[in-house]
PDB file of N, CA, C and O in Angstrom:
ATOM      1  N   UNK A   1      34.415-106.150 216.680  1.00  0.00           N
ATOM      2  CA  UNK A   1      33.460-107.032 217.341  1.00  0.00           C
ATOM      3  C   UNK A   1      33.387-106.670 218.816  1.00  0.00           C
ATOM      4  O   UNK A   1      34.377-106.280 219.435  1.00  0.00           O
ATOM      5  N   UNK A   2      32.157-106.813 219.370  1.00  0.00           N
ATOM      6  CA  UNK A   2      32.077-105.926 220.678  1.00  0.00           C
ATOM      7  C   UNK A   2      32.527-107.438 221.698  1.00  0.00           C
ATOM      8  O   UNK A   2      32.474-108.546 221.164  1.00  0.00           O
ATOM      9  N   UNK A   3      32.907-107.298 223.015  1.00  0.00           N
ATOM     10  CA  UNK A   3      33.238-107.875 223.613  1.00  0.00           C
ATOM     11  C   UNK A   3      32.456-107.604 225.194  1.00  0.00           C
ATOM     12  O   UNK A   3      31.954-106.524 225.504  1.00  0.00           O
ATOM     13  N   UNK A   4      32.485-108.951 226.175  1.00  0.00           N
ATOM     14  CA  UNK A   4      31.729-108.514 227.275  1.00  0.00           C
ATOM     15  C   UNK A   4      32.941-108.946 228.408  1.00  0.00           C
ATOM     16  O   UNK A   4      33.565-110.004 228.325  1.00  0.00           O
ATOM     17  N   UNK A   5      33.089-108.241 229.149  1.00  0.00           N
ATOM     18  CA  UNK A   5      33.991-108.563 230.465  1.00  0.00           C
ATOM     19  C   UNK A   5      32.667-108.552 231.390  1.00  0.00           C
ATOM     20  O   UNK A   5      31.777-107.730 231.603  1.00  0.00           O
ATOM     21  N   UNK A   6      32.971-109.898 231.850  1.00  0.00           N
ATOM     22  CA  UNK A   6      32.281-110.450 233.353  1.00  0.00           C
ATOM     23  C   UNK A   6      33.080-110.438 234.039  1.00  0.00           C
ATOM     24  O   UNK A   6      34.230-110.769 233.751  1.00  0.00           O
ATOM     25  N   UNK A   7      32.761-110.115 234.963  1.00  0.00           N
ATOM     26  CA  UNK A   7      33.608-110.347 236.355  1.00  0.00           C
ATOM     27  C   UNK A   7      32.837-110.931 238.028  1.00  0.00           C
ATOM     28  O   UNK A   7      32.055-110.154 238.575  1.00  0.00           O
ATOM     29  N   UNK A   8      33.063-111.932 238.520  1.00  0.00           N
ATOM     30  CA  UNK A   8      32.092-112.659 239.503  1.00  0.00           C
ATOM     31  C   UNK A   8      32.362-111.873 240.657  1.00  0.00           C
ATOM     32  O   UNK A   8      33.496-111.633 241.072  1.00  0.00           O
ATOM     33  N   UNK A   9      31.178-111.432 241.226  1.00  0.00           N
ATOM     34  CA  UNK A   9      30.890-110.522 242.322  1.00  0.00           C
ATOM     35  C   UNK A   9      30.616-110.989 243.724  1.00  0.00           C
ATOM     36  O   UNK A   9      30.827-110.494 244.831  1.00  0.00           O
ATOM     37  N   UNK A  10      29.903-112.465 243.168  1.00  0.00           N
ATOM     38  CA  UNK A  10      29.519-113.071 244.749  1.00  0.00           C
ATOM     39  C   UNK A  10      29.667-114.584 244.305  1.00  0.00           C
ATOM     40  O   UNK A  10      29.652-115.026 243.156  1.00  0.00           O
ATOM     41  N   UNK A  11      29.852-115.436 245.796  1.00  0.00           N
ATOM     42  CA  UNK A  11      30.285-116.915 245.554  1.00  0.00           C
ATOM     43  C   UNK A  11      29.243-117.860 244.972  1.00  0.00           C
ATOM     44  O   UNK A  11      28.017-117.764 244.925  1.00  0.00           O
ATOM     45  N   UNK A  12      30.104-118.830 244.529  1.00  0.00           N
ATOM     46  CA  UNK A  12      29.299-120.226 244.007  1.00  0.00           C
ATOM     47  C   UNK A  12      28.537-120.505 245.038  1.00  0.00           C
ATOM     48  O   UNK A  12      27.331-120.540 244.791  1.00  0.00           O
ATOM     49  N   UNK A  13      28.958-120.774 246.419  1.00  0.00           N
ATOM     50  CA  UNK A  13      28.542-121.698 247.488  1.00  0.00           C
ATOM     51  C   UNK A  13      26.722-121.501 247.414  1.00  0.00           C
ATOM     52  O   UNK A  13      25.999-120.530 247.188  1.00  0.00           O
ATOM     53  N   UNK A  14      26.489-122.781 247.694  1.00  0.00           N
ATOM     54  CA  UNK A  14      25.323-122.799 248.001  1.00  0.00           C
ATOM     55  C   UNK A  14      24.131-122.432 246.489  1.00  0.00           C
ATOM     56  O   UNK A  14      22.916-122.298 246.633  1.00  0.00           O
ATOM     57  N   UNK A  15      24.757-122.345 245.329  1.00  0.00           N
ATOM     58  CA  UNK A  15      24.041-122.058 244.098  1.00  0.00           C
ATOM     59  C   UNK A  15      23.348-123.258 243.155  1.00  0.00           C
ATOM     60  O   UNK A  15      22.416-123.696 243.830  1.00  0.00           O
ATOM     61  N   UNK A  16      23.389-123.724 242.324  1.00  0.00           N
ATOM     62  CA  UNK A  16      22.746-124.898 242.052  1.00  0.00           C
ATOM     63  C   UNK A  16      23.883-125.587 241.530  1.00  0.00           C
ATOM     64  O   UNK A  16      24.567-124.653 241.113  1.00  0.00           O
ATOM     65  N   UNK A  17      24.678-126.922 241.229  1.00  0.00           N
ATOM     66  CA  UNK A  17      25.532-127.604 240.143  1.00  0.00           C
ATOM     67  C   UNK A  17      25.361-126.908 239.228  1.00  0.00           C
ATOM     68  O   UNK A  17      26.326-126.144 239.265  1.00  0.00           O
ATOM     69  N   UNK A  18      24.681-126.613 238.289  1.00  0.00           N
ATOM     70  CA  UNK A  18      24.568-125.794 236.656  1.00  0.00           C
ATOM     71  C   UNK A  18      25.127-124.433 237.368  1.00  0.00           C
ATOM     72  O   UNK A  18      26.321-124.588 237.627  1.00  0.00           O
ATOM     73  N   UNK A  19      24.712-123.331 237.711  1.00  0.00           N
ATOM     74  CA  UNK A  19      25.578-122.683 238.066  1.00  0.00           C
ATOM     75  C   UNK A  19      27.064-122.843 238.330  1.00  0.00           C
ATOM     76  O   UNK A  19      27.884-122.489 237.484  1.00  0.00           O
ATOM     77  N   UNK A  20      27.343-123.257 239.242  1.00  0.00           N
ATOM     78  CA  UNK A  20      28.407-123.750 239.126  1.00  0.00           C
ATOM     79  C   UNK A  20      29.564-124.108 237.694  1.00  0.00           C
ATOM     80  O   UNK A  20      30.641-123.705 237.253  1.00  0.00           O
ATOM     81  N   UNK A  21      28.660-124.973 237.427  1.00  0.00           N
ATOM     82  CA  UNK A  21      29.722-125.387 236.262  1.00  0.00           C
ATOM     83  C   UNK A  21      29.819-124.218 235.182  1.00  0.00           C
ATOM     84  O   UNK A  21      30.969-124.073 234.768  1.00  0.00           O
ATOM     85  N   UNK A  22      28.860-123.335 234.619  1.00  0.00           N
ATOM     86  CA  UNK A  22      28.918-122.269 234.242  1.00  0.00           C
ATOM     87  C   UNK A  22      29.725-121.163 234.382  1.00  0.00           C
ATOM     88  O   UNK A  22      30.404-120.622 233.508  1.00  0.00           O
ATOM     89  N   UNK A  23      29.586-120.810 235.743  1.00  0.00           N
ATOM     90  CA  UNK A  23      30.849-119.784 236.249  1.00  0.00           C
ATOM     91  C   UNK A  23      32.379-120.699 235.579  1.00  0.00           C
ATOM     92  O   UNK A  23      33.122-119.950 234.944  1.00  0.00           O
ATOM     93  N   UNK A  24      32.688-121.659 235.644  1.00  0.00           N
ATOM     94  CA  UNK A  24      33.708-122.386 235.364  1.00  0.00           C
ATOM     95  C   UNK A  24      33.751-122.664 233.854  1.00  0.00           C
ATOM     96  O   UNK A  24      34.825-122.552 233.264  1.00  0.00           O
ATOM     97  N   UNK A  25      32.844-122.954 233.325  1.00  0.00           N
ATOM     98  CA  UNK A  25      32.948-122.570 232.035  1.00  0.00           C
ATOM     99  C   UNK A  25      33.258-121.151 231.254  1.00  0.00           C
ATOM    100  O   UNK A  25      33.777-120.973 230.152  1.00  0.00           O
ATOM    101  N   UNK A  26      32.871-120.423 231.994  1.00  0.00           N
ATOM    102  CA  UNK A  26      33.346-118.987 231.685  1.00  0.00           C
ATOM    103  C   UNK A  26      34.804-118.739 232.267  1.00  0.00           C
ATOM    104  O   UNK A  26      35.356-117.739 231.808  1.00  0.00           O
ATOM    105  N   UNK A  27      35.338-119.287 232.958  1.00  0.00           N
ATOM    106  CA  UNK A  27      36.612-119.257 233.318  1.00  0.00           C
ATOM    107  C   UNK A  27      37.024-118.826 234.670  1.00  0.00           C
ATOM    108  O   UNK A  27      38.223-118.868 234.945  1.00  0.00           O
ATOM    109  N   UNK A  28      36.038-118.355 235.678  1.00  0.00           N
ATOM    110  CA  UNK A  28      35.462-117.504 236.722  1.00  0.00           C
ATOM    111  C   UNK A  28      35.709-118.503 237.693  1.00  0.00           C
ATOM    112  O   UNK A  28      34.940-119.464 237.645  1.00  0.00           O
ATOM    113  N   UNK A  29      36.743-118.522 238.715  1.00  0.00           N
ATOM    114  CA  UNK A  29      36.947-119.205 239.745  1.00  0.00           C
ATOM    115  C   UNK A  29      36.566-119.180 240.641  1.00  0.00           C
ATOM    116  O   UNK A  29      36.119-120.124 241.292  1.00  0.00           O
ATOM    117  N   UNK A  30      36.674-117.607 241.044  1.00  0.00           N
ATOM    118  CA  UNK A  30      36.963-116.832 242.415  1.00  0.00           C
ATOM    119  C   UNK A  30      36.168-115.817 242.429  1.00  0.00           C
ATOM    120  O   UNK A  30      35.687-115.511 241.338  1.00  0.00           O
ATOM    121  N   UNK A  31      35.804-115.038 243.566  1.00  0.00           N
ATOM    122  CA  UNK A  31      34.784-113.287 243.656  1.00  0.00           C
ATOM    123  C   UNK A  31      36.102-112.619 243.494  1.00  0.00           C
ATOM    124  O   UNK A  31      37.078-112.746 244.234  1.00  0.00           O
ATOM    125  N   UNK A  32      35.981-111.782 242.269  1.00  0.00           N
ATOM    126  CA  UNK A  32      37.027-110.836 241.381  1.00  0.00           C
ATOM    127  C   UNK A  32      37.456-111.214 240.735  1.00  0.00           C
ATOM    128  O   UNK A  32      38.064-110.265 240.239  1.00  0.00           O
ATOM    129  N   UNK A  33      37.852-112.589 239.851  1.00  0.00           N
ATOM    130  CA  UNK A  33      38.059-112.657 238.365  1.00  0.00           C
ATOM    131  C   UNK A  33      37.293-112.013 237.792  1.00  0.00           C
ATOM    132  O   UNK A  33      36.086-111.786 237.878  1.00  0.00           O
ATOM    133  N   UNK A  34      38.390-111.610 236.949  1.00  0.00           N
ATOM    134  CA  UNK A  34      37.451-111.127 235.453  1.00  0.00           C
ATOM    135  C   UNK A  34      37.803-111.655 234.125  1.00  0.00           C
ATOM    136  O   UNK A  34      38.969-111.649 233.732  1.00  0.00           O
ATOM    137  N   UNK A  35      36.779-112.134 233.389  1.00  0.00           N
ATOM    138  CA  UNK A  35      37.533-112.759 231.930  1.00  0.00           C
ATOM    139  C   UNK A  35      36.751-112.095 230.734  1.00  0.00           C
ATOM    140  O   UNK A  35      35.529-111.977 230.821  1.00  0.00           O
ATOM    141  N   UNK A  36      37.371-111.698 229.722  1.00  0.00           N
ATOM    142  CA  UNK A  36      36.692-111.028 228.289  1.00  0.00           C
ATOM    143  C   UNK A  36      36.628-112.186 227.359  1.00  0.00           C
ATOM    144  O   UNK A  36      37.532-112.953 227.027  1.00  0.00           O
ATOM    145  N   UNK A  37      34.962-112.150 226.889  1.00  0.00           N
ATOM    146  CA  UNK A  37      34.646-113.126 226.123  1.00  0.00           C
ATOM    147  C   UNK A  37      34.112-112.025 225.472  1.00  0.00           C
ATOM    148  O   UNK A  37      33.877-110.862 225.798  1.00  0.00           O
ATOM    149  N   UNK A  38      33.870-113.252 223.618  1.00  0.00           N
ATOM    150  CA  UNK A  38      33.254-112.775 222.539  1.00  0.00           C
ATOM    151  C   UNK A  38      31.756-112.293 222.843  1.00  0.00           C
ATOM    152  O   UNK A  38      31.133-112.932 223.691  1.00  0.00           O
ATOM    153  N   UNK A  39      31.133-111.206 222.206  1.00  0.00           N
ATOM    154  CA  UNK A  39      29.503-111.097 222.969  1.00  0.00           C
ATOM    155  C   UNK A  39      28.656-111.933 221.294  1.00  0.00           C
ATOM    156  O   UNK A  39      28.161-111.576 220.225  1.00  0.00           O
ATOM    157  N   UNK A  40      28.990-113.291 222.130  1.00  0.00           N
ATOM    158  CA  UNK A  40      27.960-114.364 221.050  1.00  0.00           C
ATOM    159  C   UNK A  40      26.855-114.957 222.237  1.00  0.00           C
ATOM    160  O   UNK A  40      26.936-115.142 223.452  1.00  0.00           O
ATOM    161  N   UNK A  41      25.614-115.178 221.043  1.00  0.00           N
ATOM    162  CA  UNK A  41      24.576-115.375 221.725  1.00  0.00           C
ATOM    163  C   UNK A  41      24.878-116.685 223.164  1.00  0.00           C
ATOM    164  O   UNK A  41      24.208-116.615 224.194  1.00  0.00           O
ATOM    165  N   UNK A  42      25.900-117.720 222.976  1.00  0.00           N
ATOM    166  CA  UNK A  42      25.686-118.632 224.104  1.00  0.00           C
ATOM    167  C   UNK A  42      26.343-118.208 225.024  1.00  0.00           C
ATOM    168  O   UNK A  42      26.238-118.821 226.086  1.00  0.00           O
ATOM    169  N   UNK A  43      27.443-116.775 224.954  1.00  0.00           N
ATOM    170  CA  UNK A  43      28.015-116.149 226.396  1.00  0.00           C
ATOM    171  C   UNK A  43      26.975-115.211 226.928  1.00  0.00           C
ATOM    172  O   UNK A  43      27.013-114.797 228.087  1.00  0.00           O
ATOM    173  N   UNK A  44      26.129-114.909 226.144  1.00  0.00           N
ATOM    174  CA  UNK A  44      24.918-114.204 226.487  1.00  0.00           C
ATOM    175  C   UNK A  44      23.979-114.792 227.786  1.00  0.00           C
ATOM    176  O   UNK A  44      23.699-114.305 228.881  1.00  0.00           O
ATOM    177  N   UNK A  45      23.595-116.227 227.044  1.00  0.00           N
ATOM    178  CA  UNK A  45      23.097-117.249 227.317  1.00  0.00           C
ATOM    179  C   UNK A  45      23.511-118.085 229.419  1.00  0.00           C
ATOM    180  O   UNK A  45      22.787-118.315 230.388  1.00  0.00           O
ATOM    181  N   UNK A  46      25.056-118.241 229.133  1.00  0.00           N
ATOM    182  CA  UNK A  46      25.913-118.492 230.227  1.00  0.00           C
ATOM    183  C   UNK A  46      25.959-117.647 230.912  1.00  0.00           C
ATOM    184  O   UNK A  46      25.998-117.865 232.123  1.00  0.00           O
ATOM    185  N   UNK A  47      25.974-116.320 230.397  1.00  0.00           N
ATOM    186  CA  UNK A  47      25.760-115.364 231.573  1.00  0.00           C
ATOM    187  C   UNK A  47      24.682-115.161 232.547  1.00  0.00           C
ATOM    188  O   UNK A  47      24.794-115.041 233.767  1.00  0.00           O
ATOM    189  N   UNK A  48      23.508-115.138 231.752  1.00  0.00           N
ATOM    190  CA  UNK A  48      22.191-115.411 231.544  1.00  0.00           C
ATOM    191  C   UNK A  48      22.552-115.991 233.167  1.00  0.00           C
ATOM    192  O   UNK A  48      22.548-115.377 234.234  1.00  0.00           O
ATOM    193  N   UNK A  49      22.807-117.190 232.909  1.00  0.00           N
ATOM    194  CA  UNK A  49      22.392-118.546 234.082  1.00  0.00           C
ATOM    195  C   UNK A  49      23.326-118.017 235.582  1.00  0.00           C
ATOM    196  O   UNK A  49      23.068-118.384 236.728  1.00  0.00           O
ATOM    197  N   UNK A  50      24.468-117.050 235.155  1.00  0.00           N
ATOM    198  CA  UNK A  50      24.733-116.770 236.615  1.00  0.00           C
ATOM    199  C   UNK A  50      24.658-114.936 236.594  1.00  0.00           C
ATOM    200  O   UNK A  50      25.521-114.095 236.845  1.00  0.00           O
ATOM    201  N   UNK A  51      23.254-114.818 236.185  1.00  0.00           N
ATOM    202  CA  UNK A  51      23.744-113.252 236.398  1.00  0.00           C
ATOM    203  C   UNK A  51      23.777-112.477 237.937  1.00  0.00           C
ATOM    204  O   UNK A  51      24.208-111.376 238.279  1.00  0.00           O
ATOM    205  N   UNK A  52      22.990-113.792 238.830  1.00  0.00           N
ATOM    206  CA  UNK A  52      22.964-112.882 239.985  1.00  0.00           C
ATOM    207  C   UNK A  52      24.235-112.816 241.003  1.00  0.00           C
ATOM    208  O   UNK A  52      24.311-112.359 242.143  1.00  0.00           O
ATOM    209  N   UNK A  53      25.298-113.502 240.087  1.00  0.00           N
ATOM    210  CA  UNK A  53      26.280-113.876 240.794  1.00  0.00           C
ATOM    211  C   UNK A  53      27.783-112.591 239.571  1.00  0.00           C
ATOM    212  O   UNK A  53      28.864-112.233 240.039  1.00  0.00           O
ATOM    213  N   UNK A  54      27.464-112.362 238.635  1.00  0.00           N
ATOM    214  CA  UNK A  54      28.409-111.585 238.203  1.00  0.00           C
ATOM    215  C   UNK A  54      27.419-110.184 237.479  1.00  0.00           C
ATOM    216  O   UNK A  54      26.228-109.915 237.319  1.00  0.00           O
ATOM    217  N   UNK A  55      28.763-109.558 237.191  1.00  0.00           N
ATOM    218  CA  UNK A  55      28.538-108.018 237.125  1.00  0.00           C
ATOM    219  C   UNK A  55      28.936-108.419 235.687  1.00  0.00           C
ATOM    220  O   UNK A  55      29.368-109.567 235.584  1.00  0.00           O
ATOM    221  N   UNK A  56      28.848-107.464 234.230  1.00  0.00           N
ATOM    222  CA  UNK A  56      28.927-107.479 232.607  1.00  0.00           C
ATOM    223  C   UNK A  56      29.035-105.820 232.062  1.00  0.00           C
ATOM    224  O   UNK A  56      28.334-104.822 232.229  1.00  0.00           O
ATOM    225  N   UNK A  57      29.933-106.029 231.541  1.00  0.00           N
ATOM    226  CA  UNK A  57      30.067-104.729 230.605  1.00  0.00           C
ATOM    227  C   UNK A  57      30.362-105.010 229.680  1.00  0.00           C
ATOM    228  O   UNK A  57      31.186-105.909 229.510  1.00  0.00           O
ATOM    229  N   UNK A  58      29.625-104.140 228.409  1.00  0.00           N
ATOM    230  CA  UNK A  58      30.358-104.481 226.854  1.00  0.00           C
ATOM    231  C   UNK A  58      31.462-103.509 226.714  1.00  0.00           C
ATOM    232  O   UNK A  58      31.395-102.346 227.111  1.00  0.00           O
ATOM    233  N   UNK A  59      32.536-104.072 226.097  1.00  0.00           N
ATOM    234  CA  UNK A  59      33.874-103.311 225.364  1.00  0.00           C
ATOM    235  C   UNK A  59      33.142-103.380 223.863  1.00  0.00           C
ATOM    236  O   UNK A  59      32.517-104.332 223.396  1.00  0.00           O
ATOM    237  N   UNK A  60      33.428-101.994 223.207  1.00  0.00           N
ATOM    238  CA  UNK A  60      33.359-101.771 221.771  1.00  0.00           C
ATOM    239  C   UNK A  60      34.018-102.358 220.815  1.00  0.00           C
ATOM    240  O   UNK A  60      33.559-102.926 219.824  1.00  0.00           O
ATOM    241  N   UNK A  61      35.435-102.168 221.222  1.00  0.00           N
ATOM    242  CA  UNK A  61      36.729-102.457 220.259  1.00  0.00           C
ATOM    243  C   UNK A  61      37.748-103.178 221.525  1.00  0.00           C
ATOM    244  O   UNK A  61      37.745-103.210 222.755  1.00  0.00           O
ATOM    245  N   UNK A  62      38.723-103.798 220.231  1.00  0.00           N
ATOM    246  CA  UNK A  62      39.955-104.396 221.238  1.00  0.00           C
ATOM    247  C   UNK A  62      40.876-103.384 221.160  1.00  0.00           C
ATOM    248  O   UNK A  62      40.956-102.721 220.127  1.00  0.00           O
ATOM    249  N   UNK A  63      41.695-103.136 222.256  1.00  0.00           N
ATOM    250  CA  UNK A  63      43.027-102.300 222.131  1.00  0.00           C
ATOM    251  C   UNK A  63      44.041-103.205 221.005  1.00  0.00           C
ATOM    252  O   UNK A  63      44.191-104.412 221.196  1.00  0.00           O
ATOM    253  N   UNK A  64      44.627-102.604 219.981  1.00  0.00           N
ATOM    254  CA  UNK A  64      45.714-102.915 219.082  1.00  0.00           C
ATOM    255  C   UNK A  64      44.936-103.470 218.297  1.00  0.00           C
ATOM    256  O   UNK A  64      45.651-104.342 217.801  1.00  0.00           O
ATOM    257  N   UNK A  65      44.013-103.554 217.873  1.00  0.00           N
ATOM    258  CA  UNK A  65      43.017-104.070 216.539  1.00  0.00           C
ATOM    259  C   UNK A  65      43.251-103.350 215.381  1.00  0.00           C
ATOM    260  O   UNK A  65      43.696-102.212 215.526  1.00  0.00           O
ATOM    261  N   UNK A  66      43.090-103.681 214.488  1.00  0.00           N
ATOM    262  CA  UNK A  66      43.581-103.004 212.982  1.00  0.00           C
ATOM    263  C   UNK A  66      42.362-102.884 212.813  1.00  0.00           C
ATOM    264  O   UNK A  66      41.542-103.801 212.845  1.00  0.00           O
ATOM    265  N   UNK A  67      42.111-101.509 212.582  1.00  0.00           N
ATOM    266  CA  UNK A  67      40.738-101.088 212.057  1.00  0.00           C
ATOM    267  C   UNK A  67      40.594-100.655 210.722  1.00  0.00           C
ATOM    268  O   UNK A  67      39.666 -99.955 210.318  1.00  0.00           O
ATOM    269  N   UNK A  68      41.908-101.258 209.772  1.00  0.00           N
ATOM    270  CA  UNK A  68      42.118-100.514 208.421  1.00  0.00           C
ATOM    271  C   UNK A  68      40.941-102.228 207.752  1.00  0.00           C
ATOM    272  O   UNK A  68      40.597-102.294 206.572  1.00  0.00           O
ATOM    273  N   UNK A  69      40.612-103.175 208.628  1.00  0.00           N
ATOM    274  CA  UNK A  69      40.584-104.554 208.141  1.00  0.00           C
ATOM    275  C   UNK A  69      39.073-104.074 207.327  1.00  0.00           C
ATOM    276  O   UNK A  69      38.451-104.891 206.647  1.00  0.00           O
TER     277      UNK A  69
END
């Protein structure tokens, strides 16, 4: 299952409440966290709402995954 690492590039300050709470819902505190979420349509979605504030890359695979599954 492919995976997306966000990582927040520039601050909350001054962005709307929904923003806000978003970045925080994603787990994103600070400029340079980074957190790996599932790539399902509502992290899509959440990202969506702060993209001008974080950077996204998809991962293919997890490291140590059993690929015999």
């Amino acid at each position: 299952m492919a995976q997306l690492q966000v990582q927040q590039k520039k601050s909350s300050i001054g962005c709307k409440a929904n923003q806000r709470e978003t970045l925080r819902s994603l787990g994103l505190k600070r400029i340079g966290d980074v957190v790996v979420k599932e790539d399902r349509p509502e992290i899509r979605g959440m990202v969506h709402t702060v993209r001008h504030l974080v950077t996204v890359q998809v991962i293919d695979g997890v490291i140590g995954e059993d690929e015999s599954k």
